[in-house]
C-alpha positions as CSV (number, residue, x, y, z in Angstrom):
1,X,0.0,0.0,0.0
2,X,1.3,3.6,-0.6
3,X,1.4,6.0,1.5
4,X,-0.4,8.9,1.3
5,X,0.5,12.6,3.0
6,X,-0.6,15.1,0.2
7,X,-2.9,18.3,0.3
8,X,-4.0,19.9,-2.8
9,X,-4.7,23.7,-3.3
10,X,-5.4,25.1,-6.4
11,X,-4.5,21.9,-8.0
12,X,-0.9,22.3,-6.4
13,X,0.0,19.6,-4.2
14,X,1.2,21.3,-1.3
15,X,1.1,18.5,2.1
16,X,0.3,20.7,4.2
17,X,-1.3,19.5,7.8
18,X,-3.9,22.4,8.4
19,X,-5.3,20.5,11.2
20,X,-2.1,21.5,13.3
21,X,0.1,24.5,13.6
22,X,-0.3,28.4,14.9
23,X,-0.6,31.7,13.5
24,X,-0.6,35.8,14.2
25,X,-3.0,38.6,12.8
26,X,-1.5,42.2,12.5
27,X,-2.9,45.4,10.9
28,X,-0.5,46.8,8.3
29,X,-1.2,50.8,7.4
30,X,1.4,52.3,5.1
31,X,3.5,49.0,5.4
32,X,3.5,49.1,9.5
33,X,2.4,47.5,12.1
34,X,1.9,47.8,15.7
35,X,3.8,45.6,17.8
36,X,6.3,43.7,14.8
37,X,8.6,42.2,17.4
38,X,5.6,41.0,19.5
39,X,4.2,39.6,16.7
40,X,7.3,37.6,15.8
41,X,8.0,36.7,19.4
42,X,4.6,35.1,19.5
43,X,5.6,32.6,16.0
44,X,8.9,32.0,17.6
45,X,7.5,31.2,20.6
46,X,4.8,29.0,19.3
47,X,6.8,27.3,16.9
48,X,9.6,26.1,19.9
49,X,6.8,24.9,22.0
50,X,4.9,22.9,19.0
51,X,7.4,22.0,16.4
52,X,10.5,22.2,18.4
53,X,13.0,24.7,16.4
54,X,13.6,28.1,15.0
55,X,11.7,29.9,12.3
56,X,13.7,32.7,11.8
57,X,12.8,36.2,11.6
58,X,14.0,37.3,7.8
59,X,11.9,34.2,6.8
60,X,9.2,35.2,8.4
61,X,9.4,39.1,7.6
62,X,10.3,37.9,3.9
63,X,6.7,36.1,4.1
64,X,5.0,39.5,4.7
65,X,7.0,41.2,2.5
66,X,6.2,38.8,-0.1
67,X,2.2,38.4,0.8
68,X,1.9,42.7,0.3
69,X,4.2,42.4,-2.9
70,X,5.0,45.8,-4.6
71,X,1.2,47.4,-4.6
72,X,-0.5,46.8,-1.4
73,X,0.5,49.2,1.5
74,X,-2.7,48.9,3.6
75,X,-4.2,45.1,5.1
76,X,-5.0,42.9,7.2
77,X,-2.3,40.1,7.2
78,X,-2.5,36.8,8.5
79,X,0.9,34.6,9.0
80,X,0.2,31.1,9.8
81,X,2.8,28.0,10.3
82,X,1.8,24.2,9.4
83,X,3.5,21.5,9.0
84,X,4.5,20.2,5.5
85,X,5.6,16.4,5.9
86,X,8.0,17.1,8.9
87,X,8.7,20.7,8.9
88,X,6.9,24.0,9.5
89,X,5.7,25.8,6.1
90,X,5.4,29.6,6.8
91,X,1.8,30.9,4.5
92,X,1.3,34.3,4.5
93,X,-2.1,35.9,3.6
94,X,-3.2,39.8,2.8
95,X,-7.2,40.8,3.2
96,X,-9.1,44.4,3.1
97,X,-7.6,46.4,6.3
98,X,-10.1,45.9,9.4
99,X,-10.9,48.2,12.1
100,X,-12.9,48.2,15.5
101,X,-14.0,51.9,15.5
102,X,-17.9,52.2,16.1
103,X,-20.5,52.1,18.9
104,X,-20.0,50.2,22.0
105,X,-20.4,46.3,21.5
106,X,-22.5,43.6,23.3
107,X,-21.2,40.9,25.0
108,X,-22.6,37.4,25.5
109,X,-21.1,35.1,28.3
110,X,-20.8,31.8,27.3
111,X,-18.7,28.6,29.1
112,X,-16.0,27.6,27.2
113,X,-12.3,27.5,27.6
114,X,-9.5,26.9,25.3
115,X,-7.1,24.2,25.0
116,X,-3.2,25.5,25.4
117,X,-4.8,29.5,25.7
118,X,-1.3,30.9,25.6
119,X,-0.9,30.0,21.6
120,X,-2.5,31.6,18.9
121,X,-3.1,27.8,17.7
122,X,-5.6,27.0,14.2
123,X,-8.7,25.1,14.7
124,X,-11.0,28.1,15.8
125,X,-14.1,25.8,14.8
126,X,-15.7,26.6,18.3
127,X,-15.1,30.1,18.7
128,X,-16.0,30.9,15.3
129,X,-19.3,28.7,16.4
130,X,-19.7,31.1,19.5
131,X,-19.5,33.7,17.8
132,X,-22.2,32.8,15.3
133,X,-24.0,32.0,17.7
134,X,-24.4,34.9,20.2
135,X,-24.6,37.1,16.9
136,X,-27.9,35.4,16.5
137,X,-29.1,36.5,19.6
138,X,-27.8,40.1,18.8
139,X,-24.6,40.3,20.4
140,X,-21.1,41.5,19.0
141,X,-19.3,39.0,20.7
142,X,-19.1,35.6,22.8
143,X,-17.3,36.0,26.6
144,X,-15.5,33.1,27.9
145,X,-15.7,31.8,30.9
146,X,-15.1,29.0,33.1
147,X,-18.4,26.8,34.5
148,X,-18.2,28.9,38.0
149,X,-18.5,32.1,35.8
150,X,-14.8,33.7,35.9
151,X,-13.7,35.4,33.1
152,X,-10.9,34.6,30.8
153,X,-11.0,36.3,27.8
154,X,-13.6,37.3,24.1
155,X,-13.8,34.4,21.3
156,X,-11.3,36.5,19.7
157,X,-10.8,39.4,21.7
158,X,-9.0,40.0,25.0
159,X,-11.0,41.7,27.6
160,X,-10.2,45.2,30.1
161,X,-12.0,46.7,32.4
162,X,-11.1,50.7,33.9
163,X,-12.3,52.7,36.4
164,X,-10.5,55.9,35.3
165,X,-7.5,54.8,37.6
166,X,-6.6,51.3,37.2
167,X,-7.1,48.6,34.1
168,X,-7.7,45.5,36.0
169,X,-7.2,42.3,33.2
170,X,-9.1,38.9,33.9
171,X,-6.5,36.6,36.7
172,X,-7.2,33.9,34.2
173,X,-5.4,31.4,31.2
174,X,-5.8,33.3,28.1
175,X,-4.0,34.5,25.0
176,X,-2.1,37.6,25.6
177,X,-3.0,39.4,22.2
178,X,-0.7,41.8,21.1
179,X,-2.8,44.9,21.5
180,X,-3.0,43.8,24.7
181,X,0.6,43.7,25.5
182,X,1.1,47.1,23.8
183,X,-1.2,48.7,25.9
184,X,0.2,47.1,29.1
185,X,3.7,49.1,27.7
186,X,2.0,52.0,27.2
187,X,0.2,51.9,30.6
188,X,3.4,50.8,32.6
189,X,5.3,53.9,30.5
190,X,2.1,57.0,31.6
191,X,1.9,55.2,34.8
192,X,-1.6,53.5,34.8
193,X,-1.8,51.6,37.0
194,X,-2.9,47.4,36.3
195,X,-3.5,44.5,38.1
196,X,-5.2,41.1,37.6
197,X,-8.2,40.1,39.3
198,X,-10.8,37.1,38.9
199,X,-13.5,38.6,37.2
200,X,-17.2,37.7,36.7
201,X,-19.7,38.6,34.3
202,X,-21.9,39.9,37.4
203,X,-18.4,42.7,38.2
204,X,-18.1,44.0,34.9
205,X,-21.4,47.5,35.4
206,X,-18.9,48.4,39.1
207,X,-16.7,49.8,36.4
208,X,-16.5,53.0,33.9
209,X,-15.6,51.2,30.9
210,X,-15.3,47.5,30.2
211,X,-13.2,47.3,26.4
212,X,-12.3,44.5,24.3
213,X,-9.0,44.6,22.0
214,X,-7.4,42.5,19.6
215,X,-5.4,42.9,16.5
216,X,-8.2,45.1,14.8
217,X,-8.5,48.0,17.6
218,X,-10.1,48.3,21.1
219,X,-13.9,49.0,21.7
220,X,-15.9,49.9,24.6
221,X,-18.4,47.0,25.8
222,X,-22.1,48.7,26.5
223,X,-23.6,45.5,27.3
224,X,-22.8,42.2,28.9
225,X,-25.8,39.3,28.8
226,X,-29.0,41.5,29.3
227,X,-27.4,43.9,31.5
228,X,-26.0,47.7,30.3
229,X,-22.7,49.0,31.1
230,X,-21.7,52.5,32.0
231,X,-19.7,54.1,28.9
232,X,-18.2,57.1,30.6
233,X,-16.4,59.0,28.0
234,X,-13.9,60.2,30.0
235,X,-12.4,56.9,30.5
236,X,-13.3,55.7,27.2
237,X,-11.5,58.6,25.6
238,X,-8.2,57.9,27.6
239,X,-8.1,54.4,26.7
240,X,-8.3,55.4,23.1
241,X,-5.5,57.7,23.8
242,X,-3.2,54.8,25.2
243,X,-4.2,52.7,22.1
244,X,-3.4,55.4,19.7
245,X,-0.3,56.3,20.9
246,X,0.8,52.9,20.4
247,X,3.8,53.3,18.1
248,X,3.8,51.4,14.9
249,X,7.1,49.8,13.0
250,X,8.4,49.1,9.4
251,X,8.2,46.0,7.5
């Protein structure tokens, strides 16, 4: 009997393993992005703890280099690794540029909880799922949480909350997104201060403004399950002001 290991795209066999592997999402405007070396830390990272070696970071910046080409200066870029027979295959793909600007969003709590939450990993079936389904219902996006009700983090956002003094992140496993960690720099350089706290759904209205952030941007949260949040501008407004003076770095 032969053996078989082949995957076809386009009529190109390729043997890639799509099933398995890990990937980051990044903004590019004018041929930056927010956060590159986070970004690359984050396949690096990833890659050691799945696959076991090095990527490489002129491989992987070659990748994005290549996916935008000569013409595209503005998208949304994805930059996945799978494995092709025994070794990673960097893939590289360019989209429409994506932003979170827009009215508050509504939340919907759901219990669910992600395997190895620290890696970006493929396989999003269930959030996506989530997702689809609390948007049926009317709401923006799913929140996870364990079955006693503590919150880790969005199906694909991570979530804040602010109380014009202190941003207080879930105490929880979850996927540090990038925007995320650039706003805990930015914090930790104006002096805001942050801490970590078990948080329930039931905590979220004691604050000014609960946000959600992910590669796309941060928005305010105006509603979790069937209960509205306060949106006080004043904290909204500064939290804007942390995310948009996150600096942003050539390709």
């Amino acid at each position: 009997m032969i053996a078989i290991n082949r995957t076809v795209i386009e009529g190109r066999v390729a043997g890639v393993d799509a099933r398995y592997g890990h990937f980051t999402a990044m903004q590019v405007r004018d041929r930056r992005v927010r956060g590159l070396d986070l970004h690359l830390d984050r396949l690096e990272k990833a890659n050691r703890e799945l696959f076991g070696g090095e990527l490489g970071r002129e491989r992987l910046l070659g990748s994005i280099e290549a996916v935008l080409g000569a013409d595209v200066r503005d998208a949304s870029v994805r930059v996945y690794v799978l494995l092709e027979g025994e070794s990673p295959l960097v893939i590289a793909t360019a989209r429409p540029p994506a932003g979170m600007a827009g009215p508050p969003w509504s939340v919907r709590s759901v219990v669910y909880q992600r395997f190895l939450p620290h890696i970006k990993h493929v396989g999003g079936f269930p959030q996506h799922h989530l997702r689809l389904r609390v948007g049926a219902e009317g709401y923006d996006e799913a929140l996870l949480t364990t079955a006693d009700g503590v919150i880790s983090e969005g199906a694909i956002t991570n979530v804040g909350c602010f109380d014009g003094e202190t941003v207080v992140w879930p105490d929880a496993p979850m996927l540090r997104g990038i925007t995320m960690a650039l706003l805990e720099r930015a914090m930790e350089r104006e002096g805001v201060r942050q801490e970590r706290r078990v948080l329930r759904a039931g905590d979220l209205p004691e604050y000014d403004a609960v946000f959600l952030t992910n590669s796309r941007g941060l928005v305010a949260v105006g509603r979790v399950d069937e209960v509205e949040l306060k949106a006080d501008p004043p904290a909204v407004r500064r939290l804007r002001e942390l995310y948009e003076s996150l600096p942003w770095d050539r390709i």
